[in-house]
C-alpha positions, 0 to 999 in steps of 0.5 A, a space after each residue: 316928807 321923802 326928802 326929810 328923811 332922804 337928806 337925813 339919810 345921807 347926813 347919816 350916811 356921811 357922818 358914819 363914813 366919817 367916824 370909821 375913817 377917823 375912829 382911831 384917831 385921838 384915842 392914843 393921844 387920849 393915852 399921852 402920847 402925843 400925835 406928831 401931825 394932825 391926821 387926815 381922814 382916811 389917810 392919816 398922815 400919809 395925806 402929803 403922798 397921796 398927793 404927791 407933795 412927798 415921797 416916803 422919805 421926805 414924808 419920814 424926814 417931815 415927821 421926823 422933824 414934827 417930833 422935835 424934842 419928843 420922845 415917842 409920838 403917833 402917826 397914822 398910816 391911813 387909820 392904823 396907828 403906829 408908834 414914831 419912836 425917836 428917843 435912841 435910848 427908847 430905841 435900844 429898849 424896845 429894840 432890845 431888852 422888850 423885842 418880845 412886845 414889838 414883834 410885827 414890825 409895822 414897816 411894810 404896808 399889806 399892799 406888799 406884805 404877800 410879795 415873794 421877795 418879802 418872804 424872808 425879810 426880818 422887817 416884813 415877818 410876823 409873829 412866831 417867824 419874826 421871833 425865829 428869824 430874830 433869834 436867829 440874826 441876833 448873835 451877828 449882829 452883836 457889838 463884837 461882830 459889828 465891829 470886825 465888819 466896822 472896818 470893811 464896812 467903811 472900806 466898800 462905802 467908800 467905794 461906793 461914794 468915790 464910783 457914784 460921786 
């Protein structure tokens, strides 16, 4: 009878663990929105680094290619959700005209979020701080201003190329 209740136990056990390492998985696409790759528990999508296949570029390339002809999708990072938005029209919206919507990021993991360099980072700020900064760099980087700097831009990359390659 110890053994009954002891295998029941831990098939408790390991199915508990399951559901909290894949809780949040499927409930977006429950919404529509459609996953980009099938998540992996506990690691979601980031299963391809972890072991070493990819490194954080390749494994945006890959997801950027996965989302062929989709405008929007959700990839998970671990088991936090996150939304891939690959439309540019959709970009210049939520970017823009809906900023106020999107205001933590969700570009920087925790494990480095506390760092002294991020501090001031546009990308890494959070609420009422990224609101500030934002309202802030928002008149630089307008269209007018942009395009004076196109030409010095273009200049100093392509010095860079000339001394790299």
């Amino acid at each position: 009878m110890f053994w009954v209740y002891l295998i029941s136990g831990f098939i408790g056990f390991i199915s508990l663990c399951y559901y909290g390492m894949t809780r949040t998985f499927g409930r977006w696409e429950a919404k529509g929105l459609p996953s980009i790759d099938k998540p992996t528990p506990l690691f979601g999508n980031l299963w391809k680094m972890i072991k070493g296949e990819h490194t954080p570029r390749d494994n945006a390339i890959y997801h950027h290619k996965m989302s062929k002809g989709l405008k929007y999708g959700v990839v998970y990072l671990g088991t936090e959700p996150l939304l891939y938005v690959r439309d540019p029209k959709l970009v210049k919206i939520v970017s823009l005209r809906d900023s106020e919507h999107f205001i933590d990021s969700g570009f920087i993991m925790n494990t480095i979020e506390g760092l002294e360099i991020n501090d001031m980072g546009l990308v890494t700020a959070k609420g009422d701080v990224w609101k500030t900064a934002r309202g802030i760099l928002s008149p630089a980087m307008s269209s007018r201003n942009l395009k004076v700097f196109k030409q010095t831009t273009e200049e100093a990359l392509g010095a860079v190329i000339e001394v790299t390659f």
